[in-house]
Structure formats: structure tokens, C-alpha cells
N, CA, C and O atoms as CSV, one atom per row, in Angstrom:
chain,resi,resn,atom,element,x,y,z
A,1,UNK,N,N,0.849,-1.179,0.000
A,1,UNK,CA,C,0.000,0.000,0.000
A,1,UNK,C,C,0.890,1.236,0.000
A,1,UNK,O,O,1.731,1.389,0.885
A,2,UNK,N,N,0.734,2.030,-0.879
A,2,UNK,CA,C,1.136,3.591,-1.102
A,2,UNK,C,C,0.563,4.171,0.128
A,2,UNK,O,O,-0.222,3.515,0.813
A,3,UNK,N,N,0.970,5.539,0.483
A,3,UNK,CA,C,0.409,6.894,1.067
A,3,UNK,C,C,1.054,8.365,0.288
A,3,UNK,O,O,2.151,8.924,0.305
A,4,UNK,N,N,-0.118,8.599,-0.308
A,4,UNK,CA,C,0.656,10.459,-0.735
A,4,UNK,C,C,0.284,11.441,-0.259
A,4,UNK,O,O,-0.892,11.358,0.094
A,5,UNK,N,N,0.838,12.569,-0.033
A,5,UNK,CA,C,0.353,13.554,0.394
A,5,UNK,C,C,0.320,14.471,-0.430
A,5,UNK,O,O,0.800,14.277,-1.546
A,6,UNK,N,N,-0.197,15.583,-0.128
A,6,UNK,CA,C,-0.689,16.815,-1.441
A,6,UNK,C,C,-0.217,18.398,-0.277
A,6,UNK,O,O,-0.779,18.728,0.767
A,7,UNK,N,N,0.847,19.009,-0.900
A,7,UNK,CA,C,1.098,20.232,0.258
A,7,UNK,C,C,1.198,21.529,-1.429
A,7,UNK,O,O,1.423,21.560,-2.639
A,8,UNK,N,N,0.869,22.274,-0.357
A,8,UNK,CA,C,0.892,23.436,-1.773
A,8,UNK,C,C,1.711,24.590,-1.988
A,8,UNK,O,O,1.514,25.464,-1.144
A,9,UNK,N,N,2.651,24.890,-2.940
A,9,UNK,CA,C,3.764,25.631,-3.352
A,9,UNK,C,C,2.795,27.042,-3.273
A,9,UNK,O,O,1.567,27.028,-3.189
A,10,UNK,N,N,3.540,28.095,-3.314
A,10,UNK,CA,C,4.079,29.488,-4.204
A,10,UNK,C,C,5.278,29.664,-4.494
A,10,UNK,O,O,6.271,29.507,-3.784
A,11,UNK,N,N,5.150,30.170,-6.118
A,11,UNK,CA,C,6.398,30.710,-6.411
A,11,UNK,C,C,6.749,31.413,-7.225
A,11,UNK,O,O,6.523,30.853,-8.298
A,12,UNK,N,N,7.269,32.524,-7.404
A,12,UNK,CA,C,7.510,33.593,-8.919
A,12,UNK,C,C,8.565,34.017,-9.319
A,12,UNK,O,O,9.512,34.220,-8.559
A,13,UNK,N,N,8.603,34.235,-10.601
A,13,UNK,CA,C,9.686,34.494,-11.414
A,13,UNK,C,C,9.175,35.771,-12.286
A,13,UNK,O,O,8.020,36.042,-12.615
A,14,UNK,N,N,10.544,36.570,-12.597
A,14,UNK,CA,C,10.375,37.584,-13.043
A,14,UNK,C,C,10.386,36.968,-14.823
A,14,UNK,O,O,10.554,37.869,-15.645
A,15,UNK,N,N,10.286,36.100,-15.172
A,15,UNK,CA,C,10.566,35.598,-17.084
A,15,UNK,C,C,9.568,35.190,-17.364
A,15,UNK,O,O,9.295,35.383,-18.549
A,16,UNK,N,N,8.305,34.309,-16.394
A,16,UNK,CA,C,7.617,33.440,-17.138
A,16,UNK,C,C,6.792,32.710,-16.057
A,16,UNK,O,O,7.384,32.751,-14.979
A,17,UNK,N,N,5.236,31.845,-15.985
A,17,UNK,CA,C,4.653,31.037,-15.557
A,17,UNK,C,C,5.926,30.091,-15.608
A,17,UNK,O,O,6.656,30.200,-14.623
A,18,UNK,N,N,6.332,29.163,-16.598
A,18,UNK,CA,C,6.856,28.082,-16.828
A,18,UNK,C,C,8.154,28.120,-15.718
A,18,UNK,O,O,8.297,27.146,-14.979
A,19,UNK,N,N,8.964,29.114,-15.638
A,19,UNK,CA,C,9.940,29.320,-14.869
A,19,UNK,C,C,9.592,29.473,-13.401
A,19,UNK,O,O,10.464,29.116,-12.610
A,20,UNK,N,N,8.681,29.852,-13.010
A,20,UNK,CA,C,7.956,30.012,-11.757
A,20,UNK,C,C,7.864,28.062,-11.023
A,20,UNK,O,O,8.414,27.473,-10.094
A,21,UNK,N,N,7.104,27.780,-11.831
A,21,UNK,CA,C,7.062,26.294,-11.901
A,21,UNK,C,C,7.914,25.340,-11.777
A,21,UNK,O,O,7.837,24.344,-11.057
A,22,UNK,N,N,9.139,25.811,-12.843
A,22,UNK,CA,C,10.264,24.793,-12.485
A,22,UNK,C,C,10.813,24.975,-11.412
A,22,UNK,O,O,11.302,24.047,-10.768
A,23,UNK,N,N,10.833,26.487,-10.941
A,23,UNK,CA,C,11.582,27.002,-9.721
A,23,UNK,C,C,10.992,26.022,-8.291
A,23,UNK,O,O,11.598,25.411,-7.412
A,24,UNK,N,N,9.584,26.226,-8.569
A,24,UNK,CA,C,9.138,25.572,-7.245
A,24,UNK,C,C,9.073,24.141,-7.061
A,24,UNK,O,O,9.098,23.411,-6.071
A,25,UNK,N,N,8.946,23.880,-8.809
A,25,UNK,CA,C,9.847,21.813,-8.751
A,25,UNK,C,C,11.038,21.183,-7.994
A,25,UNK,O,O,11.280,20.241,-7.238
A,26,UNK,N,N,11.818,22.505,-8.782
A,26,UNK,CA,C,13.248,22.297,-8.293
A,26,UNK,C,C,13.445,22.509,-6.475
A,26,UNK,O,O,14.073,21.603,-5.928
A,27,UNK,N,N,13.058,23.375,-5.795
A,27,UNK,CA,C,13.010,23.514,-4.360
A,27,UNK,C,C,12.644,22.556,-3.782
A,27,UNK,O,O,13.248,21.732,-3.095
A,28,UNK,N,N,11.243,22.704,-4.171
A,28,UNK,CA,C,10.533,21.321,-3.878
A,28,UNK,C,C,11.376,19.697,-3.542
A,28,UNK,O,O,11.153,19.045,-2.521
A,29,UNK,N,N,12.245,19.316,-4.522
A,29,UNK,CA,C,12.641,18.501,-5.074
A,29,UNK,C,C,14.300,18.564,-4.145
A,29,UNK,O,O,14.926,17.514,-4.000
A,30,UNK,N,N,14.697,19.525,-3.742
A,30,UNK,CA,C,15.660,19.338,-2.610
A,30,UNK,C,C,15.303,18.545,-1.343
A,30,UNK,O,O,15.999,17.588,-1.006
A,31,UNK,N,N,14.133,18.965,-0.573
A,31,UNK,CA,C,13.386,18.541,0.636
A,31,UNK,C,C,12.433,17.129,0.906
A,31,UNK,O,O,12.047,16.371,1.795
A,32,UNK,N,N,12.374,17.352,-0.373
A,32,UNK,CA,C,11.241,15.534,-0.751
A,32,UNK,C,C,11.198,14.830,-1.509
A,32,UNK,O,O,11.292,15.202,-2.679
A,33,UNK,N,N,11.030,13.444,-1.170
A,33,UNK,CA,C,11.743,12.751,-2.220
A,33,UNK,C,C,10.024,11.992,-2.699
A,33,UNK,O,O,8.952,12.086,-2.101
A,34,UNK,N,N,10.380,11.240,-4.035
A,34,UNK,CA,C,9.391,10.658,-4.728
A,34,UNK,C,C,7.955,11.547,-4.980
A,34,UNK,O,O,6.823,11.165,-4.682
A,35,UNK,N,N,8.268,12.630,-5.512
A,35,UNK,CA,C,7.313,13.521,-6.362
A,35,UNK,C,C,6.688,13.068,-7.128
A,35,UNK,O,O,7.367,12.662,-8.071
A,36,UNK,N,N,5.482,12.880,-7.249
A,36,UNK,CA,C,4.708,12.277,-8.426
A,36,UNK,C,C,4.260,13.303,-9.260
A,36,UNK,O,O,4.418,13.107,-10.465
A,37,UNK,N,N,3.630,14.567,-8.839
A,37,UNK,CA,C,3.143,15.267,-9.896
A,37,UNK,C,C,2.756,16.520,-9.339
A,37,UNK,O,O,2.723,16.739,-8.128
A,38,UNK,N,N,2.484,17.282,-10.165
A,38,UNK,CA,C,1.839,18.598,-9.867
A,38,UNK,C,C,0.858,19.527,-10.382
A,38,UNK,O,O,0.978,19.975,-11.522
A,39,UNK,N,N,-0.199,19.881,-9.555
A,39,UNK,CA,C,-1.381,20.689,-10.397
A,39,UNK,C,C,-1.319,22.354,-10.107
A,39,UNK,O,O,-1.160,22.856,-8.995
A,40,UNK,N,N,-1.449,22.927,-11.102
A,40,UNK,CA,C,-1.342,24.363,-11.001
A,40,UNK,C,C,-2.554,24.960,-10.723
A,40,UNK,O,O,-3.259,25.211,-11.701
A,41,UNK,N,N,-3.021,25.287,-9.488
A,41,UNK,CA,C,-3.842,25.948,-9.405
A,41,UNK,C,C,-4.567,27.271,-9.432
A,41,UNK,O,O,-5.722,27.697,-9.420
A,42,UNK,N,N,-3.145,27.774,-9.480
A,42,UNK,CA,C,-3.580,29.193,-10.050
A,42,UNK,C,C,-2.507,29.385,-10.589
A,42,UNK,O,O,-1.560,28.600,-10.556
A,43,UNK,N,N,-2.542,30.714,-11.282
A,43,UNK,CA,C,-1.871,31.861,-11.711
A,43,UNK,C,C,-1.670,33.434,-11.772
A,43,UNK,O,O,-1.875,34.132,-12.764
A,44,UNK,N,N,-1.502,33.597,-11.298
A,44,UNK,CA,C,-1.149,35.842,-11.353
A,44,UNK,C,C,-0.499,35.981,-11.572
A,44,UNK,O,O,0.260,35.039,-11.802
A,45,UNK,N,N,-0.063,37.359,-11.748
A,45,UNK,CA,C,0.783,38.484,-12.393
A,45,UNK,C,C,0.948,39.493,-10.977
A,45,UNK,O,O,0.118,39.742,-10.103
A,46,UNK,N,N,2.346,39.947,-11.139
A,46,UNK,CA,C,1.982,41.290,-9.957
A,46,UNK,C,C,2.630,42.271,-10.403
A,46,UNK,O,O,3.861,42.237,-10.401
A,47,UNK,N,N,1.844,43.490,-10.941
A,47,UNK,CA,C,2.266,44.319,-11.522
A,47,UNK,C,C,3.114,45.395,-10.484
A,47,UNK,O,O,2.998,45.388,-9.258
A,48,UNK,N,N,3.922,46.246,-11.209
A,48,UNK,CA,C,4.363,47.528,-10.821
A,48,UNK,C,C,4.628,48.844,-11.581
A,48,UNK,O,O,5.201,48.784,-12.669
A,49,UNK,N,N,4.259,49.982,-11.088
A,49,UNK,CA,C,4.486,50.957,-12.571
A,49,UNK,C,C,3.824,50.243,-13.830
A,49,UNK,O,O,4.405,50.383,-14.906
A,50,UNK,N,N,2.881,49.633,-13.792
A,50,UNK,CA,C,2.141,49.703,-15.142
A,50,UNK,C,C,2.807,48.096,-15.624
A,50,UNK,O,O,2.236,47.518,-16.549
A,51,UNK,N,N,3.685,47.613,-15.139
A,51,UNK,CA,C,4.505,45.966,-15.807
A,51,UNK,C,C,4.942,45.152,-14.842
A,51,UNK,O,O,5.652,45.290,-13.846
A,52,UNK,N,N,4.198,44.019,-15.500
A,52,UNK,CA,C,4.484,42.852,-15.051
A,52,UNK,C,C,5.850,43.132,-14.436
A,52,UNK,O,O,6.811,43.718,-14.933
A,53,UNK,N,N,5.684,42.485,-13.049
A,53,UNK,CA,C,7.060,42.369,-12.301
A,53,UNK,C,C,7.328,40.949,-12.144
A,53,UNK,O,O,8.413,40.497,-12.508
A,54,UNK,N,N,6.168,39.989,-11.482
A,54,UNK,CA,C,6.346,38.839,-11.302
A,54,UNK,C,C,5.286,38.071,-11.943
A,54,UNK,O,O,4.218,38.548,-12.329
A,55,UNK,N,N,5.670,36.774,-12.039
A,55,UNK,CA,C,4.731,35.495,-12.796
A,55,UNK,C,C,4.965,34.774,-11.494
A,55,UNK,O,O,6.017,34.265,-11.108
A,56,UNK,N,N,3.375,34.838,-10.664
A,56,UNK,CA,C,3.549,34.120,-9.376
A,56,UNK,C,C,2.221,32.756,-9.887
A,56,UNK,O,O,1.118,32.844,-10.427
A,57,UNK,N,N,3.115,31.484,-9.334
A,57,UNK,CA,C,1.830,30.214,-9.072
A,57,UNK,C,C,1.816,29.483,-8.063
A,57,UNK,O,O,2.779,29.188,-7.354
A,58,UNK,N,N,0.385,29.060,-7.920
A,58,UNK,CA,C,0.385,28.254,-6.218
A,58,UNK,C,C,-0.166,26.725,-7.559
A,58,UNK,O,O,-0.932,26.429,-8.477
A,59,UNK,N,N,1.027,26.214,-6.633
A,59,UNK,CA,C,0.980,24.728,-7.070
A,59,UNK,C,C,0.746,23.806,-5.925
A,59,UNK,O,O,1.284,23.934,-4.825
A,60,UNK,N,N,-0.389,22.538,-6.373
A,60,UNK,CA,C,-0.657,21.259,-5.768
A,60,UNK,C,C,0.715,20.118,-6.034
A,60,UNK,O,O,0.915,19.449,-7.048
A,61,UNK,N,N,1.325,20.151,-5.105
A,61,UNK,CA,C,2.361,18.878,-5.621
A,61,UNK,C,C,2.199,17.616,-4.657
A,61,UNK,O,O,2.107,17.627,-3.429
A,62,UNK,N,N,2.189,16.613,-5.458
A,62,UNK,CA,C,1.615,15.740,-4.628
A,62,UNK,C,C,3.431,14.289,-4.452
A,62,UNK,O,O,4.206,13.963,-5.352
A,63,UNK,N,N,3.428,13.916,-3.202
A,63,UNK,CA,C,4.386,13.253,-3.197
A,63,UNK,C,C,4.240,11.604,-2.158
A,63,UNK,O,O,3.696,11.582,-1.054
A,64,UNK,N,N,4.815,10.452,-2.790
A,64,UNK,CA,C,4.082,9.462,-2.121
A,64,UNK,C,C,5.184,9.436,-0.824
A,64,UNK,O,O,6.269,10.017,-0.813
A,65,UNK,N,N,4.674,8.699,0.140
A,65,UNK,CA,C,5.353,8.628,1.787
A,65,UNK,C,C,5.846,7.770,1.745
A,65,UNK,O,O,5.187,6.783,1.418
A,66,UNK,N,N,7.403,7.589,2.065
A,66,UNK,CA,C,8.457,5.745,2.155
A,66,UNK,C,C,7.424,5.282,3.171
A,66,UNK,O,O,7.501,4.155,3.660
């Protein structure tokens, strides 16, 4: 029998959604082991002076328990 758990990221990058994402894979991926997957549940923008400053996402990552 498996057990996974589901804990939820933020994270932003000044280039891109996609980079935001890998960023919080990659962190992620220091601290816990056997990552199965991840759902993006949101997405924003946080502007300043009129432009995009950051590409922020809160991610579902789900990881199974030794």
C-alpha cells in the first residue's frame, strides 16, 4: 500500500509562468523525495508601474510517503 500527500507551493519568477514552476519543482525537489506530480492551481501576475514584475503560481504537488 502507497500513502501520498498533497502540500501546496508558491512561487515567482520575473521571465515566465513556466519558470515560476520549475523554480518551485526544483526547491521542492531538494526537501522531498518521490514527487509524483503537480497541479497548477492558479496563476497571477503582480504588476508595478504599469509591468508585469512577477509570474507568481500556487501549485498542488503531490508526493508518495516511504
Amino acid at each position: 500500500m502507497s500513502v501520498g500527500k498533497t502540500i501546496t507551493l508558491t512561487a515567482q519568477s520575473e521571465t515566465g509562468f513556466e519558470a515560476a514552476i520549475r523554480d518551485a519543482i526544483s526547491k521542492a525537489n531538494e526537501t522531498l523525495r518521490n514527487i509524483e506530480g503537480a497541479w497548477v492551481k492558479d496563476q497571477t501576475v503582480i504588476i508595478k508601474d504599469g509591468q508585469i514584475k512577477y509570474f507568481r503560481v500556487h501549485l498542488e504537488v503531490t508526493f508518495v510517503l516511504d
